[in-house]
N, C-alpha and C positions, 0 to 999 in steps of 0.2 A: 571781680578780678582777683585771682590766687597770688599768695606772697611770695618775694623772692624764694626766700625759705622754703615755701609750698613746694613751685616751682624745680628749686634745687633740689630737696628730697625725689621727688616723683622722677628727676632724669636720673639721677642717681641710681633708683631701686629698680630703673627701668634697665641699667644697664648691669646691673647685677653684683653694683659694690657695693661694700661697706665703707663705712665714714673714715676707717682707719685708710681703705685702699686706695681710697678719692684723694685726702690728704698726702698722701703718699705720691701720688701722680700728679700732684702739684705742689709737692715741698713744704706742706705744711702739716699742723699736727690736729687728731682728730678730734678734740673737743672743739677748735675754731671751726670744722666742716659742721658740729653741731647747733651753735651759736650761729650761726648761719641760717642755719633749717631753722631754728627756734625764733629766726628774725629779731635777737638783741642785737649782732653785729651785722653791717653794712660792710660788703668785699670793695675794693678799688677794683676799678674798672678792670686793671689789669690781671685782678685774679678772676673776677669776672669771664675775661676772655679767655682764660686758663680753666677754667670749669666747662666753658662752654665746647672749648675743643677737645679735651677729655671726654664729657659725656656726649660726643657727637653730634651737637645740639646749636641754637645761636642765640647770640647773647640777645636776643629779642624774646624767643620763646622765654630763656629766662627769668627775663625783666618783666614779662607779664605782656608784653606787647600783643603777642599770638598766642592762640592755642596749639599752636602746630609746629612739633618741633624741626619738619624738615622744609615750612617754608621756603625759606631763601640758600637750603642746600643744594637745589635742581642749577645748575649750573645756567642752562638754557634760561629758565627765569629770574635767575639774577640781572643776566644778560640782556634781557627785554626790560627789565624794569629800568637796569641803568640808562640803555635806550634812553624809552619813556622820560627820563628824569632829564633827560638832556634837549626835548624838545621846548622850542618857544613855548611859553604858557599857553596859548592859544590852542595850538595846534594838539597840548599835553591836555587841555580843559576838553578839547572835542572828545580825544579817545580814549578819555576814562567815561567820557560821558555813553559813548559807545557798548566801550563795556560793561558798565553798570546796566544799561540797559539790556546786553545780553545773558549776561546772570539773570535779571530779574524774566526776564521770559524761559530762561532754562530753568527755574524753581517754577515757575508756572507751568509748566509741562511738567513738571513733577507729580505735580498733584493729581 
């Protein structure tokens, strides 16, 4: 799993700024966007969130949780997910199991 730091660099140079212009889009100054990348300092959450919606990105991708920084940007699958999240467990234990199951036959037809 890649570091916050990692992470933060790689959305950063994806979008085309420098340390100075990141800091800048979020009020702070550009040796703490370095300290950052270099993973000596830890952001709060809430500049966290401030990075994340600057580099058009989510605070998951950042956190290392995903590799995919547009995840939970699809609107639509936000929206099924929060679904999902709200069903009885039971009913939430079936239709992951479902779909796991249909991944696993869709990478099988891959091959």
């Amino acid at each position: 799993m890649d570091s916050f730091g990692k992470k933060l660099r790689e959305a950063r140079e994806a979008k085309g700024y420098s340390q100075a212009e990141l800091a800048r889009q979020i009020s702070s100054h550009h040796s703490i966007i370095g300290k950052y990348e270099r993973d000596e300092v830890k952001p709060t959450v809430d500049v966290i969130k401030k990075l994340a919606e600057v580099l058009d990105t989510t605070i998951s991708y950042l956190m290392g949780e995903t590799d995919s920084q547009n995840i939970f940007k699809d609107p639509a699958m936000f929206k099924r997910m929060a679904e999902i999240e709200a069903l009885p467990t039971k009913d939430k234990e079936c239709l992951l199991l479902t779909v796991d199951n249909f991944i696993k036959a869709t990478k099988l037809n891959m091959l």
